[in-house]
C-alpha positions as CSV (number, residue, x, y, z in Angstrom):
1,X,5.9,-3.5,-12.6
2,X,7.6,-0.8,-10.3
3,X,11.1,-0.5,-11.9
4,X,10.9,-3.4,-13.8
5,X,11.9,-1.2,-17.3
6,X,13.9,1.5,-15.9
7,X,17.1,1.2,-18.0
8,X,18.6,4.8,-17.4
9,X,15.6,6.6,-19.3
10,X,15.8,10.5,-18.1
11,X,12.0,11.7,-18.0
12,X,11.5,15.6,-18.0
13,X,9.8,17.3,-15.7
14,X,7.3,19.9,-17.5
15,X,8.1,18.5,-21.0
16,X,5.6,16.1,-23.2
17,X,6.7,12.4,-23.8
18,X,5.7,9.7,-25.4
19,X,5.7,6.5,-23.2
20,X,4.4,3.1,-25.1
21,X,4.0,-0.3,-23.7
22,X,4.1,-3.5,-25.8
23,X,3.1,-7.0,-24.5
24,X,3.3,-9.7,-27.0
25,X,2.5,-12.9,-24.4
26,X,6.1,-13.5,-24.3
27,X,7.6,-10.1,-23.3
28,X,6.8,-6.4,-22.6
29,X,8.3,-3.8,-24.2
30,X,8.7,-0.1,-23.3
31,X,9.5,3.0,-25.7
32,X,10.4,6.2,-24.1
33,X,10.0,8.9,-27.3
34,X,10.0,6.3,-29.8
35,X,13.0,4.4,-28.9
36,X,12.9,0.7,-26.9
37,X,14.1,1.5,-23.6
38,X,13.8,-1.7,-21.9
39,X,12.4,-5.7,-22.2
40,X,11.3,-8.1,-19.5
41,X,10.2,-11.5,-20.4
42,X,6.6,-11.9,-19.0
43,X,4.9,-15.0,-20.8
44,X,1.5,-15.8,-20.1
45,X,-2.4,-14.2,-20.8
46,X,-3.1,-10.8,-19.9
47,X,-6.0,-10.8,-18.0
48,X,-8.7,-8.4,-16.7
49,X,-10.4,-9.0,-13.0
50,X,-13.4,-6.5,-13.1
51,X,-13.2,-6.4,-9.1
52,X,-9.7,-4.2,-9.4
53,X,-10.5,-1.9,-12.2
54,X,-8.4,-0.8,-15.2
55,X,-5.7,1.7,-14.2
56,X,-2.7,3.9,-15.7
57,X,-0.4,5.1,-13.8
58,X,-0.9,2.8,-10.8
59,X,0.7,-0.6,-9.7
60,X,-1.7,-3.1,-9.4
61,X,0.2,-5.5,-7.6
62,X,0.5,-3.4,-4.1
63,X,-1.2,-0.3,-5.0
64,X,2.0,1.1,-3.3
65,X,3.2,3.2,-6.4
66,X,2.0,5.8,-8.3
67,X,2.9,7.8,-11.4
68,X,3.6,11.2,-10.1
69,X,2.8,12.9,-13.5
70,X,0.2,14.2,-15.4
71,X,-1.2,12.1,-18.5
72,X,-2.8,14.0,-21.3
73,X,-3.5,11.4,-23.6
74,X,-3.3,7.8,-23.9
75,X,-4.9,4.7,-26.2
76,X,-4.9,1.3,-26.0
77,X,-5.6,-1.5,-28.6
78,X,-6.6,-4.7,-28.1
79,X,-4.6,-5.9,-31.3
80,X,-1.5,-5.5,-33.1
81,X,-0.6,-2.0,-34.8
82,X,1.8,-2.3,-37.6
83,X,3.0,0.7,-39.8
């Protein structure tokens, strides 16, 4: 994904954020603190190949870039959440 939602989000250094990722087989989402801070249209299956492993913080395409941050807590669904 490299840049692919960067859209002028400032991260702090030494300061706790939230950072969520939607996908709803149409487009991916990302929230920075709560707030939708960029789209890209990505339609299509999400798919798992067990020979890669499941990563955070990683790109999987070119295992060239690497989140250069700590991450203390993190969840993932396999469904929708709703509120």
């Amino acid at each position: 994904m490299g840049n692919d939602f960067i859209s002028g989000a400032v991260v702090k250094a030494q300061k706790l954020q939230l950072a969520t990722f939607e996908y709803d087989n149409v487009n991916r989402y990302f929230y920075l603190n709560g707030a939708l801070n960029g789209t890209v249209s990505a339609a299509g299956n999400v798919t798992y190949n067990n020979t890669e492993g499941f990563c955070i913080g990683r790109d999987n395409r070119d295992y060239q870039d690497y989140l250069n941050a700590n991450v203390s807590i993190y969840q993932i669904y396999n469904s929708s959440l709703t509120t």
